[in-house]
N, C-alpha and C positions, 0 to 999 in steps of 0.2 A: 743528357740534355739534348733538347731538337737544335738543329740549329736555324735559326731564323734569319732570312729575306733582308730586313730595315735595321735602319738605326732605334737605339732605344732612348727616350729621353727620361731622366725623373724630374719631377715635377713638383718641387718640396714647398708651395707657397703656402699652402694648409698648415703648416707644420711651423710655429716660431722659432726662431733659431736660439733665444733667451728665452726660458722656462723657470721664474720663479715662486717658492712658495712660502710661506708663511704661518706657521702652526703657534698657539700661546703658547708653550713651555717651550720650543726651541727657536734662536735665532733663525734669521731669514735663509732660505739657501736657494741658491740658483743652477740652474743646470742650464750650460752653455755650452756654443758654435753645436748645437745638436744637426741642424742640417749638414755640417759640415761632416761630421761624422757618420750620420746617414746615407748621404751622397755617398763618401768611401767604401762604407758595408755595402750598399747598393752595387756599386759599382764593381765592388772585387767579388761580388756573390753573381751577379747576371753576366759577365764578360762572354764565359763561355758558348753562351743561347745567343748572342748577337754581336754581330760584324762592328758594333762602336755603340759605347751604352756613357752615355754624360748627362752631370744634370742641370739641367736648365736654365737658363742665366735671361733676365729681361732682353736682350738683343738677340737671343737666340730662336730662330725660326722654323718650324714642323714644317717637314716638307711631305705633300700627299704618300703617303704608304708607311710612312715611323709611328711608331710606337709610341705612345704617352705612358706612362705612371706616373698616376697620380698620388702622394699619400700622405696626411693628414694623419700625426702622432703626436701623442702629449706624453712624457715623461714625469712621474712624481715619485716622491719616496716615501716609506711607511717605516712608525717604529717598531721598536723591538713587540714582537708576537709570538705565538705559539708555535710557529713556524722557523724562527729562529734566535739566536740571544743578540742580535745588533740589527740595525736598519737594514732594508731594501729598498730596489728602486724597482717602478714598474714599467710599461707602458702600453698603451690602450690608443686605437684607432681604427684606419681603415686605408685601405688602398684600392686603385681601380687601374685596368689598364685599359688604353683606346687606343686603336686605330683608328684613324680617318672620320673620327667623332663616333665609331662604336663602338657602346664598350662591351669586350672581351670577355674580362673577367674581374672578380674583387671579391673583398668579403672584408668582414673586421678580424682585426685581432688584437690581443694581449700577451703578457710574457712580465713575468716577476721572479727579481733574482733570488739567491739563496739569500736568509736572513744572517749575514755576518760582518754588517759594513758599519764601522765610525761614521757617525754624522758627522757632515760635511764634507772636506775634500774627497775623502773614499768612496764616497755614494757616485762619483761620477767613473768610479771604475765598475759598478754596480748597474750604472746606466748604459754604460758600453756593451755588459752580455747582453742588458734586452735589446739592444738595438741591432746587436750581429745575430742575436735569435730573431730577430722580427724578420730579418734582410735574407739571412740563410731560408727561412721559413718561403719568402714570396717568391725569393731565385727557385728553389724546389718546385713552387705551383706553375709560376709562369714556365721557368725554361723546361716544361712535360708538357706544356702548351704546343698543339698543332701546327705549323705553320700553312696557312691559306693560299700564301702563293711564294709557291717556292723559289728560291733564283737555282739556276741552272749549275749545278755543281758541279766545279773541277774537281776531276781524280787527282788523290795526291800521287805521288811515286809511290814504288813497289820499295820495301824496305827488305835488305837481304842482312842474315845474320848467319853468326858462323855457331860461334860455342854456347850456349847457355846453361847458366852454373848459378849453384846459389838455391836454398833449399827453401825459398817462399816458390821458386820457378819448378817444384818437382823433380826437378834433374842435378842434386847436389852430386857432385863425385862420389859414385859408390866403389867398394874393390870388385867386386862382382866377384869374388873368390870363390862363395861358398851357390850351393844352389838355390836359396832364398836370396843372393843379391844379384845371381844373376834374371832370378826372371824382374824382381824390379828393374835391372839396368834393362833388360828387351823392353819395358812396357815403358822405361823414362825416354825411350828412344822414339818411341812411334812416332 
């Protein structure tokens, strides 16, 4: 991820926080606190690309050089299909993000979960993957995003290690007994 300059704001006014819908053959269902969930996936998907990433609250004020996202999602469920033996949930929209009133970048997107959810209460576990796929998805596009004016970065300290061990690090404890372990121990050494 790049790291970026500004704060990041989201922007969820587009997006209703109560999402209900209504089909003839099945009672009414509603998908709720969606911004709140949103904001969350937002927020623990972008952390890394910027120095403070919160969403938007009416008292809350842009200050010249942050970040807006804006993003505008509607959450619905679908019945059972060829696709799978129980309902899904989808969701479809769009997101943008600005600086200083330009914008940056955006596109639409969607995301529809596996077909295996009980109507009603389950579907909102159903709405959670697309919402952490939507969010995973835009943290991906943005934080590869360039940063325009970089702030001047402090070096972190120099990290000094002694032993490393543990066979995802290449260098597990060999016996180096025979001559095939010992040239892996010369080359786990380099």
């Amino acid at each position: 991820m790049v790291p970026h300059s500004s704060r990041l704001w989201i922007e969820l006014e587009g997006t209703p926080d109560r999402q209900c819908e209504q089909t003839a053959t099945e009672r009414a269902l509603c998908f709720a606190e969606i911004q709140a969930a949103l904001g969350s996936a937002f927020t623990r998907t972008l952390w890394p690309s910027f120095p403070d990433v919160a969403v938007k609250t009416k008292g809350d004020d842009v200050e010249p050089g942050d970040y807006l996202l804006h993003v505008r999602l509607r959450v619905d469920s679908h019945p059972p299909d060829a696709t799978g033996p129980g309902h899904a949930a989808s969701i479809r929209g769009s997101w943008q993000l600005v600086r200083d009133g330009l914008p940056l970048a955006g596109e639409s997107v969607s995301s529809r979960s596996r077909g295996d959810f009980a109507y009603g209460r389950p579907l909102g576990g159903a709405a959670g993957e697309v919402v952490d796929a939507v969010a995973l998805h835009v943290a991906s596009v943005i934080g590869t995003l360039p940063e325009l004016r970089p702030a001047a970065q402090r070096p972190l300290p120099a990290v000094s290690t002694r032993k490393r061990t543990g066979a995802l690090l290449g260098s597990a404890a060999a016996s180096c007994q025979s001559s095939d372990d010992a040239k892996r121990c010369s080359m786990a050494s380099r």
